[in-house]
C-alpha positions in Angstrom: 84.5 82.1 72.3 85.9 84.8 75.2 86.6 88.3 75.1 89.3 90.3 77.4 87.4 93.5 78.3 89.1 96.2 79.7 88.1 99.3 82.4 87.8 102.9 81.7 88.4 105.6 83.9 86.0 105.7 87.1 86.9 102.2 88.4 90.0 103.3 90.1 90.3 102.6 93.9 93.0 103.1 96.5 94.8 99.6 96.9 93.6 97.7 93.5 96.2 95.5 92.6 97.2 95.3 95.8 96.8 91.7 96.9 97.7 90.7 93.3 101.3 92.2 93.7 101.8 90.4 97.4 100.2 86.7 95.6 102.1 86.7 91.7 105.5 87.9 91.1 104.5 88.4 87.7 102.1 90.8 88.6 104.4 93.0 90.8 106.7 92.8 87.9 104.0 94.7 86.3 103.7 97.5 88.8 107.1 97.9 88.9 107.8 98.6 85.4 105.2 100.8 85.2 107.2 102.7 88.1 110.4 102.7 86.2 108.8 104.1 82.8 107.5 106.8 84.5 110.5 107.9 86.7 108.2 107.8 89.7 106.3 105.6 92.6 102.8 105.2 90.9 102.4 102.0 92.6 103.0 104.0 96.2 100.0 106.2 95.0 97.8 103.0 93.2 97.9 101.2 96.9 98.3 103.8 99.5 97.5 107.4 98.5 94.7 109.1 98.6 91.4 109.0 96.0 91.4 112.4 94.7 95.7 112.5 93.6 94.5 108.7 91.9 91.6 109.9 90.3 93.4 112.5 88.5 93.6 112.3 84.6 96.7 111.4 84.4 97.1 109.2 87.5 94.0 107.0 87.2 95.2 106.4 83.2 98.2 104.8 83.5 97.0 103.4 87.1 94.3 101.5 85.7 96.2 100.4 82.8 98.8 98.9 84.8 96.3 97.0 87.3 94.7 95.6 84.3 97.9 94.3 83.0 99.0 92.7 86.1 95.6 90.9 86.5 96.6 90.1 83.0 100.2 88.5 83.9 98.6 86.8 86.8 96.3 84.7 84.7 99.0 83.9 82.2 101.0 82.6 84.8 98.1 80.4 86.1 97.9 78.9 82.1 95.0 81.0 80.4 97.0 83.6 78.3 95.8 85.9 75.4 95.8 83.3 73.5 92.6 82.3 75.1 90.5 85.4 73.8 88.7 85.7 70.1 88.8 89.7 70.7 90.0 92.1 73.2 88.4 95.6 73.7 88.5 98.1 76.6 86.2 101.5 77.5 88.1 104.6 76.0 91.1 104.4 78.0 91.0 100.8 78.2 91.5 100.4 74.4 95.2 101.2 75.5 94.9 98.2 78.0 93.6 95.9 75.2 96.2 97.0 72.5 99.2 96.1 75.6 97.6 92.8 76.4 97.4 92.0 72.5 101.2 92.5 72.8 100.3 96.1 70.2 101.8 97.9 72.5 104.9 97.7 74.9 104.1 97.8 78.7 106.7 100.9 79.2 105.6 102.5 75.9 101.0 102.3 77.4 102.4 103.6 80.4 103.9 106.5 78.3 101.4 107.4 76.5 98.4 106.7 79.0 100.5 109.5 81.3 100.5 112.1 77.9 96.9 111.4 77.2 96.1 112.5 80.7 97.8 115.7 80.6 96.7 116.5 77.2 93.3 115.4 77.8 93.0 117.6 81.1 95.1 120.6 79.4 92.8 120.8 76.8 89.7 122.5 77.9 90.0 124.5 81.1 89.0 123.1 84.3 84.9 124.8 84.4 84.3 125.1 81.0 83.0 121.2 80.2 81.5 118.5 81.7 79.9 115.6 81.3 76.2 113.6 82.3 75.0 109.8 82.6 71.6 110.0 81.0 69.3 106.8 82.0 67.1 105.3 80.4 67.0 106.2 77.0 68.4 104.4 73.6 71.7 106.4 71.6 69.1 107.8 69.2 66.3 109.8 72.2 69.6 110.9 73.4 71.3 112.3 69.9 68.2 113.9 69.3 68.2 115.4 73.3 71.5 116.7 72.0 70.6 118.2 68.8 67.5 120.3 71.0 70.3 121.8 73.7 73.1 122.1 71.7 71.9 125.9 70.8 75.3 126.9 69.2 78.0 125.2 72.0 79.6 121.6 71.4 77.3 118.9 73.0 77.8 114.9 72.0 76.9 111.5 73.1 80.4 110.5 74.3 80.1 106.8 75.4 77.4 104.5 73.5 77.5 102.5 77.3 74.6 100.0 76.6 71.0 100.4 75.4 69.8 102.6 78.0 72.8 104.5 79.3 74.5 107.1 77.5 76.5 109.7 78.7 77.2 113.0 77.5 80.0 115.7 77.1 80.2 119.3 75.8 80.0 122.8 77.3 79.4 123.3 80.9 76.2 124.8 79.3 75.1 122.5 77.1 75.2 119.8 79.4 73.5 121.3 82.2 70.7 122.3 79.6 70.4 119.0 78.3 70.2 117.4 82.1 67.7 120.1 82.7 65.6 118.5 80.0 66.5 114.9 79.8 63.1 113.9 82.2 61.0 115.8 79.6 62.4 114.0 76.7 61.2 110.7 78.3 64.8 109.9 80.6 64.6 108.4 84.0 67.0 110.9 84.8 70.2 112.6 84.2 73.2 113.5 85.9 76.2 115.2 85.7 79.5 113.1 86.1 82.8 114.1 88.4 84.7 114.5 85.6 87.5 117.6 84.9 86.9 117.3 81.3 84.5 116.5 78.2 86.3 113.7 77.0 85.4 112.5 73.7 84.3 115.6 72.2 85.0 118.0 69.5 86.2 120.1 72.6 88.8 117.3 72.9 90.4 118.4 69.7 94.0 120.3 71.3 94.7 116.5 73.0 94.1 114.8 69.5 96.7 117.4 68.0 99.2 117.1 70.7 98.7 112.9 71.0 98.8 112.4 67.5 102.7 113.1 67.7 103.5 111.5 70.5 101.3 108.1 68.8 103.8 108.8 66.2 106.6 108.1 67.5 105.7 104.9 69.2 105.9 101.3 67.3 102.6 99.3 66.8 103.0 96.2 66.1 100.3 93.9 64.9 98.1 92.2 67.9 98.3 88.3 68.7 93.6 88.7 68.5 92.0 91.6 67.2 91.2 94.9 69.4 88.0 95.5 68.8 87.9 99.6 68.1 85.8 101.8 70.1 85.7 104.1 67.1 84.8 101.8 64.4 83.1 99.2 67.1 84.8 95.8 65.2 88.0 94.3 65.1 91.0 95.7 63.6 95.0 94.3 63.3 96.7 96.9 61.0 98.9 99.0 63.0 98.4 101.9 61.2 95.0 101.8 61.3 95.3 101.2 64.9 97.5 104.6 64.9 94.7 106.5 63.5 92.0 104.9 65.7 94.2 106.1 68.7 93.7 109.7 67.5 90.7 109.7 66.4 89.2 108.1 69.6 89.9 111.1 71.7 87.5 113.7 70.1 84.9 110.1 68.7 82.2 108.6 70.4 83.0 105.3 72.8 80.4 102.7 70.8 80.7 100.3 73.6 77.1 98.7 72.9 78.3 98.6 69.3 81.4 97.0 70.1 79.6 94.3 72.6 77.0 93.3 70.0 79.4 92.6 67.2 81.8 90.9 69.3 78.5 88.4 70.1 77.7 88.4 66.6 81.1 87.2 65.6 80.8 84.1 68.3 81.7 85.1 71.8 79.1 84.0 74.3 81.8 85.0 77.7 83.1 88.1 78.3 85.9 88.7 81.2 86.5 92.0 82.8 89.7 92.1 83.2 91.1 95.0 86.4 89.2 96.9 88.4 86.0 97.7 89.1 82.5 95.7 87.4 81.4 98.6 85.3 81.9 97.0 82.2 80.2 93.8 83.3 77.2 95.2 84.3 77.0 96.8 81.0 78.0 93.8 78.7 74.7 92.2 80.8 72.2 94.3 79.5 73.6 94.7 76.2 73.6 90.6 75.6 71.1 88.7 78.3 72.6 85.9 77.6 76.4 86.7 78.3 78.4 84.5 80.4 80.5 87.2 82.4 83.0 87.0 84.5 85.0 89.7 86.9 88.7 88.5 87.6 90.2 91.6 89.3 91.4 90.0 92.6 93.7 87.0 93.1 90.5 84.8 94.5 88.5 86.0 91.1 91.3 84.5 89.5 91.7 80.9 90.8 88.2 81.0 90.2 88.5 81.7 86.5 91.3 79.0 86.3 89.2 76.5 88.0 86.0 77.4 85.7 
């Protein structure tokens, strides 16, 4: 059995997608409704601006998003759909990517709300007060407890669940340095803080929940074609209104990615293909399952390759 995995934010790059638009209509078809549903050029910014404007919140959102999909299209067009995955899941924002491909969500409508979950996620804690940490080399529960010991009063929680010795961390500016301060001493390789604007997925996170609930609300769900596999609840789900609340609730809850990948290889799937940019999530699905047959299709050669496999 195969999973579609899908990127979070940090893979973005100046020109992904690129070569993919120039190589498969269907993929620049992709791009360019993307364009039209926000009003503006993203595309022009995706392939020839500069890192820091793409790597803004609400940029590198719907940007990744989008070069997910139109790896996504490209493949389709080369004869392996969706219809070729048990499951799909993607990495916090990636969710969104997983929910579009499972034909959940409209392309126009991801876009949407991918560019509002950007602004509401960055508007939501001023830029200073939070941050975030990688800490290597030590399991979800060495690191909850690391939490618990620096917390002292300010918000402090293990954000992303990445695999069994990577966790990263988001809270007060405080908190977070505290706990990076301390992480060697607690048995940590080591620790370090993240180029983030914001403590995503943490109770400091709770203003963008607010404000994204209604804009969730107004946008239809429909049942997906495979199960998106929940970064909240870390297994499958297909209700659409369960999906809406999952939306919400993911922007203040824990990303259980080592969750998700284990019951996803419980429930039969031995390959797992990242699907856009970047090989984050491929490295990670590697040391979660050792036995993993992973695959990166982001380019146009990565996908002939995946066809002819």
């Amino acid at each position: 059995m195969r999973a579609f995995v899908f990127p979070g934010q940090g893979a973005q790059a100046v020109g992904m997608g690129h070569d993919l638009a120039g190589a498969y209509p269907e993929a620049k078809a992709v791009f360019d409704e993307v364009d039209e549903a926000l009003g503006e050029k993203l595309s022009s910014l995706i392939w020839d601006g500069d890192i820091e404007t793409l790597t803004l919140t609400e940029n590198a959102q719907p940007a990744l998003m989008a070069t997910s999909m139109a790896v996504l299209r490209a493949l389709e067009s080369e004869g392996v759909g969706i219809g070729t995955a048990a499951f799909v899941a993607g990495h916090s924002l990636g969710e969104y990517s997983a929910l579009c491909a499972a034909g959940a969500l409209t392309l126009s409508d991801t876009a949407r709300l991918l560019r509002a979950r950007g602004k509401a996620m960055q508007a939501a804690v001023p830029v200073g007060d939070g941050a975030m940490a990688a800490v290597l080399g030590l399991d979800l529960n060495a690191v909850q407890a690391l939490v618990e010991a620096n917390a002292q009063g300010d918000c402090l929680a293990a954000a992303n669940d990445n695999d069994p010795a990577q966790v990263v961390i988001s809270g007060t500016r405080e908190a977070v340095s505290r706990a990076v301060e301390n992480a060697k001493a607690a048995g940590a390789k080591r620790a370090l803080l993240l180029p983030v604007s914001a403590p995503f997925h943490c109770a400091m996170m709770a203003p963008a929940a607010t404000e994204m609930a209604e804009v969730i609300r107004g946008v239809e769900i429909k049942e997906p074609v495979v199960p998106v596999v929940s970064n909240v609840r870390a297994c499958g789900v297909t209700d659409p209104s369960i999906i809406r609340d999952l939306l919400i609730e993911q922007i203040t809850g824990s990303v259980r990615w080592r969750e998700s990948v284990i019951w996803m290889a419980g429930e039969g799937v031995g390959e797992f293909w990242e699907i856009g940019a970047g090989k984050a999530l491929s490295g990670m699905v590697r040391r979660i399952v050792k036995d993993a047959d992973v695959r990166v299709v982001e380019t146009a050669d990565d996908i002939r390759a995946a066809v002819e496999a």
